[in-house]
C-alpha positions as CSV (number, residue, x, y, z in Angstrom):
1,X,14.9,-16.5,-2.2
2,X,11.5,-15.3,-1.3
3,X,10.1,-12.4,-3.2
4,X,9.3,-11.0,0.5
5,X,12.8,-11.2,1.6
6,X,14.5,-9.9,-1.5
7,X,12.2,-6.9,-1.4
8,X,13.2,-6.3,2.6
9,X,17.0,-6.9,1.1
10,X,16.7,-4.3,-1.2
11,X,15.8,-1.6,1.1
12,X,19.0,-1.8,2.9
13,X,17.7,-1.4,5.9
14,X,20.6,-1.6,9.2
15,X,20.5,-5.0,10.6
16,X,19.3,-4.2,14.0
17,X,16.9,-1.3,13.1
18,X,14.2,-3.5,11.6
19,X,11.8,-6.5,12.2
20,X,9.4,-7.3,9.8
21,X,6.1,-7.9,11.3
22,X,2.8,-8.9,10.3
23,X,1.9,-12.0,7.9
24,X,5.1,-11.9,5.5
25,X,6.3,-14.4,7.7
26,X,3.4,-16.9,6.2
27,X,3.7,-15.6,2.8
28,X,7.6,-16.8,2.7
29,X,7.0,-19.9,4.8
30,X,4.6,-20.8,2.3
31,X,1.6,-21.1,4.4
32,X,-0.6,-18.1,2.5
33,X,0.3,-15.5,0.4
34,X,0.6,-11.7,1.7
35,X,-0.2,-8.6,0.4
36,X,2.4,-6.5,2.0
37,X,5.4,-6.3,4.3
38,X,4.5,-4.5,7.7
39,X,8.4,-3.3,9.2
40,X,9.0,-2.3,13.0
41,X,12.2,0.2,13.0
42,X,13.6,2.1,15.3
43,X,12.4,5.5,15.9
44,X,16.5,7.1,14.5
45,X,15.6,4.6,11.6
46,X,12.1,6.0,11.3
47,X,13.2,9.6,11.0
48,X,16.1,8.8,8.2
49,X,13.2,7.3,6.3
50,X,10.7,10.0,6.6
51,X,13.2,12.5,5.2
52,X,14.2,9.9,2.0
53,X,12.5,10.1,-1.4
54,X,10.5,7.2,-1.8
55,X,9.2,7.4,2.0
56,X,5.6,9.2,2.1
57,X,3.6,9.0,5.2
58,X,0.0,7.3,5.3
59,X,-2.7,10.0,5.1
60,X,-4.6,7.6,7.8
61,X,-2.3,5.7,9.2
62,X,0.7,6.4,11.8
63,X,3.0,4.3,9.0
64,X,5.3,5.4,6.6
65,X,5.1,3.8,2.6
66,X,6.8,2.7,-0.1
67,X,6.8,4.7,-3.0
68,X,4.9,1.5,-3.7
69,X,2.7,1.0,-1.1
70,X,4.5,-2.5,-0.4
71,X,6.0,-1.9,2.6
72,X,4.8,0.3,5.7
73,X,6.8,1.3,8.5
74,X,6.1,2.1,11.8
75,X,7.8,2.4,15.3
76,X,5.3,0.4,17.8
77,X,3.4,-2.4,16.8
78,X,0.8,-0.5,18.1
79,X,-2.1,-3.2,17.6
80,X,-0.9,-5.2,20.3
81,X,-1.7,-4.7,24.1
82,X,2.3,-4.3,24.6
83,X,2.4,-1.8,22.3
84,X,6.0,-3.3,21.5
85,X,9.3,-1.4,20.4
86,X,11.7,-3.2,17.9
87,X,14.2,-3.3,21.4
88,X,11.4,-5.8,22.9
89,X,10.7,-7.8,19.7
90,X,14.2,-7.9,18.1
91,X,15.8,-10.9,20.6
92,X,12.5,-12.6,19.7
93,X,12.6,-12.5,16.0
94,X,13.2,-15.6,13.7
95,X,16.0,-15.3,11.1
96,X,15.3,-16.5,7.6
97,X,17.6,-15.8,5.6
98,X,19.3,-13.0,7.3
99,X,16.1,-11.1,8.1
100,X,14.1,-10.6,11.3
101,X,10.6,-12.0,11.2
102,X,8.1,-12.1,13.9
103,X,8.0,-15.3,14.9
104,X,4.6,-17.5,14.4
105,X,4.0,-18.0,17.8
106,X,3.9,-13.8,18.4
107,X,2.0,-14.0,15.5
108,X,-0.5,-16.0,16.7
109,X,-0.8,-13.8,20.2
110,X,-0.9,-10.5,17.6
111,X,-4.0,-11.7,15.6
112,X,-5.7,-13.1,18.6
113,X,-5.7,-10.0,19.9
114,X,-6.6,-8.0,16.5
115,X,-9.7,-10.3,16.7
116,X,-11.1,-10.5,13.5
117,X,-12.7,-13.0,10.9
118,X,-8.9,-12.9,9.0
119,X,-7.0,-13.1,12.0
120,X,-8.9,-16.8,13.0
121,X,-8.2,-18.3,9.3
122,X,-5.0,-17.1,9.7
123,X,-4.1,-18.7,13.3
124,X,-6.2,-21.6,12.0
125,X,-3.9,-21.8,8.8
126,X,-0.6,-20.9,11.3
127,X,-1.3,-23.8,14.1
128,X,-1.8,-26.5,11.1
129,X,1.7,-25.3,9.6
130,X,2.9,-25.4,13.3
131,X,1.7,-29.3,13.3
132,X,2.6,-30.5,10.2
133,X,6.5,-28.9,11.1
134,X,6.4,-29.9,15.1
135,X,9.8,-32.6,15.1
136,X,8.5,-35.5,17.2
């Protein structure tokens, strides 16, 4: 089991108040590693983490942390155009292992939209994964 995915596990998290977002997805596919795990709750979800020791909002950031700044929650995925809820996301997310992920191919529209240097190695890095795993 993916260090990624046990971490997600251990939060205990409701099954359909979360979607993790962001590039933990590559990290646990094995197509780079990640520095942290980027969650989409719901907004009830949200609140019961906000009032739980462990939980500490970002002083920049409209995300809640980790006590160790691991994983970051939030309620939109507020860098996309969409602006997308976990109720638009959730039908969409690929299961590994029990846990919603954001798929590749949203992934791909996310960081074409983000725009930067990072984001074009990334999609670079995702669309040669994409090939190499495409059944014929």
């Amino acid at each position: 089991m993916s260090d990624y995915i046990s971490r997600v596990k251990a939060l205990n998290l409701p099954e359909d108040e979360f979607f993790v977002c962001g590039s933990a997805i590559m990290d646990v596919l094995g197509i780079r590693k990640a520095a942290d795990i980027d969650i989409l709750v719901s907004p009830r979800l949200y609140e019961k983490l906000e009032r739980e020791d462990g939980w500490k909002k970002h002083p920049k950031y409209n995300i809640l942390q980790d006590k160790d700044k691991i994983c970051g929650a939030k309620v939109t995925l507020d860098f996309m155009k969409e602006n997308y809820a976990l109720e638009d996301v959730l039908p969409l997310a690929t299961f590994i292992e029990g846990v919603p992920f954001m798929s590749l191919e949203m992934l791909i529209n996310a960081k074409e939209q983000m725009g930067r240097d990072k984001d074009f190695a990334d999609i670079k890095l995702i669309e040669e994964y994409l090939d190499k795993n495409r059944i014929n």
